[in-house]
C-alpha positions in Angstrom: -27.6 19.3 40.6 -25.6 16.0 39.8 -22.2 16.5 40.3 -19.4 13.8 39.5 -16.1 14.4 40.4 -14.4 11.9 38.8 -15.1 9.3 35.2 -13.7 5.5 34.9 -14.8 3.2 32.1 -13.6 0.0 33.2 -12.8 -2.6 30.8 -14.1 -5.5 33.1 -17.1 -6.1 35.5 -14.1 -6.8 38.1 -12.8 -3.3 37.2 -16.1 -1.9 38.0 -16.8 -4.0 41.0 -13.9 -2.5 42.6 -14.0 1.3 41.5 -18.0 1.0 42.6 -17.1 -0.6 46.5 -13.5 1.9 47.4 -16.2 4.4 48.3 -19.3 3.4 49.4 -20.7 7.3 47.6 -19.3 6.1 44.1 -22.0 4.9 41.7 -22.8 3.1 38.6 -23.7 5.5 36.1 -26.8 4.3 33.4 -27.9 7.0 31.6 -28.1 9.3 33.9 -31.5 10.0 33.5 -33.2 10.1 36.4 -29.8 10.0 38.5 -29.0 13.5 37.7 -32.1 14.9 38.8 -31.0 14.3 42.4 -28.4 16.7 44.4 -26.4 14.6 44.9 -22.0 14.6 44.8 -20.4 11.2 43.3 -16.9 10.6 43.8 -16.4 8.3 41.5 -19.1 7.1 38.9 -18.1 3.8 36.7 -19.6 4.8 33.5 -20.5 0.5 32.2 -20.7 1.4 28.2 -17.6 -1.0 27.6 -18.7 -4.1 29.0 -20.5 -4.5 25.9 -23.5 -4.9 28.2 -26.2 -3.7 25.6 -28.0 -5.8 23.9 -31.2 -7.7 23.6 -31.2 -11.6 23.0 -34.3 -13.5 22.3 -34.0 -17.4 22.5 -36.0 -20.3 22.6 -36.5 -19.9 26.0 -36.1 -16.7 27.5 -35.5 -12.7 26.6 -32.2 -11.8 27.9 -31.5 -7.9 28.5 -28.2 -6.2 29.2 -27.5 -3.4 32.0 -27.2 -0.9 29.2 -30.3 -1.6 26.9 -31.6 1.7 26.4 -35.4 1.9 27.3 -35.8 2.5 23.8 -34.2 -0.5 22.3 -36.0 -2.5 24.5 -39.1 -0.6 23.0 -39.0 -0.9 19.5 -37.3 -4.9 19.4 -39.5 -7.3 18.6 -39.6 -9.6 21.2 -41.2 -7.3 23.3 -43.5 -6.7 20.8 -44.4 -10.5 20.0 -44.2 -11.7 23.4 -46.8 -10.9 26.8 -49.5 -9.5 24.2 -46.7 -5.9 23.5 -47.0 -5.6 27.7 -43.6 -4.7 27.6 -44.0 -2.5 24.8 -47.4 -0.1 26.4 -45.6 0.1 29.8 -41.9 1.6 28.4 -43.5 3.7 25.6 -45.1 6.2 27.8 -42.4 7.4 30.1 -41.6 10.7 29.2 -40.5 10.9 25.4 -38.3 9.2 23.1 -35.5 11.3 23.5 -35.4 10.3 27.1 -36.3 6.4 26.4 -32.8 7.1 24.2 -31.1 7.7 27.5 -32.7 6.1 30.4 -31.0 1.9 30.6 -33.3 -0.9 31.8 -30.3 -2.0 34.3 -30.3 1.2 36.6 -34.1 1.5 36.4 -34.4 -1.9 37.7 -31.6 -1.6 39.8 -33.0 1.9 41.4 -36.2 0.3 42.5 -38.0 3.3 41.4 -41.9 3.5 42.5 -42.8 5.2 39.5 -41.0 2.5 37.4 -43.8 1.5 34.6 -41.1 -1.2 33.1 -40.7 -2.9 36.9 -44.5 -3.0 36.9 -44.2 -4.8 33.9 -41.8 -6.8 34.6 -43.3 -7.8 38.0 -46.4 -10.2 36.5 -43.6 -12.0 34.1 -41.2 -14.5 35.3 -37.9 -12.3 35.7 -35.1 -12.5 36.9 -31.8 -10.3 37.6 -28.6 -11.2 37.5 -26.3 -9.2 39.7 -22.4 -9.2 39.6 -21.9 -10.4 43.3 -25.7 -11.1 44.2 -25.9 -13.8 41.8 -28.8 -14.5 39.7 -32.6 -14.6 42.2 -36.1 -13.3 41.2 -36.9 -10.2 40.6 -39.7 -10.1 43.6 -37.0 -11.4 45.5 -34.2 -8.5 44.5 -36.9 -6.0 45.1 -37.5 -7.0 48.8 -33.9 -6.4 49.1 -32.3 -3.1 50.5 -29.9 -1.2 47.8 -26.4 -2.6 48.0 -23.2 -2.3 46.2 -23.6 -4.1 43.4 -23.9 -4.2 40.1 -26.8 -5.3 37.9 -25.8 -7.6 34.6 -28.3 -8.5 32.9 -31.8 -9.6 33.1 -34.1 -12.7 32.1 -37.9 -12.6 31.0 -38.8 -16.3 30.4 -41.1 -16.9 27.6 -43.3 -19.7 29.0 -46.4 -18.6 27.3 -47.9 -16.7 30.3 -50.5 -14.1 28.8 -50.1 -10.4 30.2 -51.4 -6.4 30.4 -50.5 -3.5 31.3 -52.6 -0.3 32.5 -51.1 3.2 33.8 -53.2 6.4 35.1 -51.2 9.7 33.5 -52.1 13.3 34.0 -50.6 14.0 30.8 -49.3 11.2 27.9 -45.2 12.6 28.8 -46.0 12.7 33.0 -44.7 10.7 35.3 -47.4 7.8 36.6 -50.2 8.4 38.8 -50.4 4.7 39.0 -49.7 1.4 37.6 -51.4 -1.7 37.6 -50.4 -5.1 35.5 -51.7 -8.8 35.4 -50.8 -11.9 33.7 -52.2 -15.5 34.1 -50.0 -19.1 32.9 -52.5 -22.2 33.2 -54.8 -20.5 35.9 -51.4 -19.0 37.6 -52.3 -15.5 37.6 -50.3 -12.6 39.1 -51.3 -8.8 39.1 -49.6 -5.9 40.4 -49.8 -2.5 41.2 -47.1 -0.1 41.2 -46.6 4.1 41.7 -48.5 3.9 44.9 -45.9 6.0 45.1 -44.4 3.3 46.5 -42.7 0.3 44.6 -44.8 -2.3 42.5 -46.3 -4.6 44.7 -48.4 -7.9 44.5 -51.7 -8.0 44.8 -52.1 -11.4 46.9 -55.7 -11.4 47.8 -56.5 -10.5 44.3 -54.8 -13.1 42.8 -56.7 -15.5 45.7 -59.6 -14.5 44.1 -58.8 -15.2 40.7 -57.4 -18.7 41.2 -60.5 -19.7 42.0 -61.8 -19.1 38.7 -62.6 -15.7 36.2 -65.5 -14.3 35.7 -67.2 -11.0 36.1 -68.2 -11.5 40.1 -64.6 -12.5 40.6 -62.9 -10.2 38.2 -64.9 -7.0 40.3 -63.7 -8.7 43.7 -60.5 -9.0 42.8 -60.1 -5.1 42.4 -61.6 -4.1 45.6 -59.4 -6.3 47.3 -56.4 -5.3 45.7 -57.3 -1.5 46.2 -58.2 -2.5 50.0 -54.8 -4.9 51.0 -52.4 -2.3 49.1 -50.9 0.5 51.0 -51.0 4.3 48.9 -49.6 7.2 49.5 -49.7 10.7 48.1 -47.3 13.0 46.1 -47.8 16.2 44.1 -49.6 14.1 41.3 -52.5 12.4 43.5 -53.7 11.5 46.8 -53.9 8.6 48.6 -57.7 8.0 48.4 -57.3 8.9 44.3 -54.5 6.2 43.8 -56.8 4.0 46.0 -60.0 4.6 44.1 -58.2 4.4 41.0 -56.5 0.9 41.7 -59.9 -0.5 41.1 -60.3 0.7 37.6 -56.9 0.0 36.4 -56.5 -3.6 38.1 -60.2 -4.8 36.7 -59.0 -3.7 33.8 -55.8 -5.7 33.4 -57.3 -8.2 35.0 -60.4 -8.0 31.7 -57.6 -7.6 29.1 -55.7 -10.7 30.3 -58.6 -12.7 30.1 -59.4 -11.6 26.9 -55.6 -12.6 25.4 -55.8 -16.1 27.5 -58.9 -16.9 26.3 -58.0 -15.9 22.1 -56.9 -18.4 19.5 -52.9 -18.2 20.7 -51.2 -18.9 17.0 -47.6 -19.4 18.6 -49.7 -22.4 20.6 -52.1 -23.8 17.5 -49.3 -23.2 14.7 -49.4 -27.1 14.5 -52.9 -27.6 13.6 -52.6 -24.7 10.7 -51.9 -25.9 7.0 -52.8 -24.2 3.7 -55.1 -25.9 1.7 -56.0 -24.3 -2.0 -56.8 -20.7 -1.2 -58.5 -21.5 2.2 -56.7 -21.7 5.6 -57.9 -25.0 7.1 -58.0 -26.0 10.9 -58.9 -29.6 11.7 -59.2 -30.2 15.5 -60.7 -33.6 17.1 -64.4 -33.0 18.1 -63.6 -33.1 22.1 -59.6 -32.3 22.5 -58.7 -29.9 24.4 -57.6 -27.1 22.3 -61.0 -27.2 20.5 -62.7 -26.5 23.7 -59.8 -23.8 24.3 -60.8 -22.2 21.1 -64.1 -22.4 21.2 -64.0 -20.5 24.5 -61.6 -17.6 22.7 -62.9 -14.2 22.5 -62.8 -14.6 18.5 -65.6 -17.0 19.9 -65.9 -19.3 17.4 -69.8 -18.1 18.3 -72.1 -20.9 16.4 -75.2 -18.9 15.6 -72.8 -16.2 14.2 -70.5 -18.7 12.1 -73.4 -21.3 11.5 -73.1 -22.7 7.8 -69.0 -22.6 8.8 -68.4 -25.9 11.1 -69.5 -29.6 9.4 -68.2 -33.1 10.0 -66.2 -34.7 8.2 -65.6 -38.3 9.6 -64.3 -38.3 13.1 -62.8 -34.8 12.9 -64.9 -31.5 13.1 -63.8 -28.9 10.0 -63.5 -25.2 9.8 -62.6 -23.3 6.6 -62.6 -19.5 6.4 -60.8 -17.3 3.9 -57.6 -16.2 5.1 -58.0 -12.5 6.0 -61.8 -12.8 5.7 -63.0 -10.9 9.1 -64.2 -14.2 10.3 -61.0 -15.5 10.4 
C-alpha cells in the first residue's frame, strides 16, 4: 500500500520545487490515483492543490491545461469537445469510471509516462506541448523520450491549428484498463498516428505515416496498418499477448486512420464559416466554380454526390449556387 509519511501544500512552485528535490523519494502528489496502487513509502509528498493549477483555458490559439485538471474536467469542457473531432473527449471517457476521472489529474498522468495512458495517446497525434517547472517548455514526443526526473509538470499546451484527429482503444470490458491504443490525425497531408498500451508507452508509427504522406486511399490506408503493426515492438501483460496486441494494431490503426480521413475530408464549418450567410429561410453557400474549397467540399464525405443532389447545384453568373433547407438531411 501507498504510504506517505509526511503532507506539505506549498504556496509557490518554488516551495514545491524545493520540498520535491531534499529527497530524491519525495513526490508530487496528483490525485493519487494510480500512485497509490503502488507499494511504495514517500517521505514527503507536495500535495500542488494551491498553486491554483486547475483550470482549462481555451484561446485563439491554443488549449492550455493546468497540472491539476481533473480527467474529468478536461472531459466534459467544451473545447475538448469542439476541437480534434471530441478525440480528446472518446480517449479520457473510458478509463475506469467517473468517480475515478474525478480524481485522476492530467499533470501526473502525463508526467508518469504511463503505457496504458489513453489521454497521452491522445495527446501524442496533436501538437502538445509540456511545460515543466525547471525543464522548461519542449514537445511532448520530446519529454516522453526523456527519463523521469525531478521535476514538476505546469501546465500543458494543445495547439488548435485545425489538424483533424481519432481515437480508437481495444477494452476487455468498457471500465478495464486498455488492451491497446491507437490514434491518427492529419494537418494539410501532415499526418501522425500512434499506438500506445503495447504495454509499453505510445509510440509513433513512422513507416505508417511514410505511407500515408504519399497519399490516402484504401491500398495505402491497409499498408499503413501492417507496417505499423510490423515496425512497433508489443509486449504482453495479464490483459493480452504480444501477437494479440500485434494482430489487433492492424484493426485499430486502419481504423483511425479511416475515421480521420473521413473528418478531413467533411465540410469543416469552423473553416467555411465565411462563405455561410442566411438568406430567407434557406442557408445559402456560394463558392467560385474552380476555388479550392469547392473542390475541398466536393470531395467531403457529405459528398456533395451530383446524381444524388442533382436538381440542387445551378449557375448563376460566374458563381456556382447551392441552396438546401437548413436542417433538411441534405444539408
Amino acid at each position: 500500500m501507498l504510504t506517505v509519511l509526511n503532507l506539505v501544500q506549498p504556496a509557490t512552485l518554488e516551495e514545491a520545487y524545493q520540498a520535491l528535490t531534499s529527497n530524491r523519494s519525495n513526490a508530487v502528489l496528483g490525485g493519487c490515483a494510480f500512485l497509490r496502487l503502488s507499494p511504495r513509502k514517500i517521505p514527503t509528498g507536495i500535495d500542488l492543490s494551491r498553486l491554483d493549477l486547475q483550470y482549462i483555458k481555451d484561446t485563439a490559439d491554443r488549449i492550455e491545461i493546468g497540472a491539476m485538471t481533473t480527467l474529468r474536467d478536461l472531459e466534459v469542457h467544451p473545447a475538448a469537445a469542439n476541437h480534434f473531432n471530441g478525440a480528446l473527449v472518446k480517449a479520457v471517457s473510458q478509463i475506469i469510471g467517473v468517480q475515478f476521472r474525478n480524481v485522476a489529474t492530467v499533470g501526473a498522468t502525463v508526467f508518469s509516462k504511463y503505457g496504458f495512458s489513453d489521454l497521452i495517446t491522445a495527446l501524442l497525434v496533436l501538437d502538445t506541448e509540456v511545460e515543466l517547472f525547471k525543464g522548461g517548455r519542449m514537445p511532448l514526443a520530446a519529454f516522453l523520450e526523456q527519463p523521469l526526473q525531478q521535476d514538476i509538470l505546469v501546465r500543458i499546451y494543445i495547439h488548435k491549428n485545425g489538424r483533424k484527429a481519432a481515437y480508437q482503444s481495444l477494452r476487455n470490458s468498457a471500465s478495464d484498463y486498455p488492451i491497446l491504443t491507437a490514434a491518427a490525425s492529419v494537418l494539410d497531408k501532415d499526418w501522425r498516428v500512434v499506438v500506445g498500451a503495447r504495454p509499453q508507452r505510445a509510440m509513433e508509427a513512422a513507416g505508417a505515416v511514410a505511407i500515408l504522406s504519399r497519399g490516402v486511399n484504401e491500398d495505402t490506408i491497409a499498408q499503413a496498418a501492417e507496417t505499423a503493426a510490423a515496425e512497433l515492438s508489443f509486449g504482453a501483460n495479464l490483459r493480452g499477448t504480444a501477437e494479440y496486441r500485434q494482430a489487433m494494431c492492424r484493426v485499430l490503426v486502419k481504423r483511425a486512420i479511416e475515421e480521420t480521413e473521413r473528418c478531413e475530408a467533411s465540410r469543416d464549418r469552423e473553416k467555411f464559416k465565411g462563405f455561410f450567410g442566411l438568406s430567407g429561410s434557406q442557408q445559402q453557400v456560394s463558392i467560385l466554380p474552380k476555388s479550392p474549397e469547392f473542390e475541398e467540399i466536393e470531395r467531403c464525405e457529405a459528398s456533395w454526390d451530383r446524381e444524388k443532389f442533382k436538381g440542387l447545384f445551378g449557375l448563376s453568373g460566374s458563381q456556382r449556387q447551392v441552396s438546401v433547407l437548413p436542417k433538411s438531411p441534405k444539408f
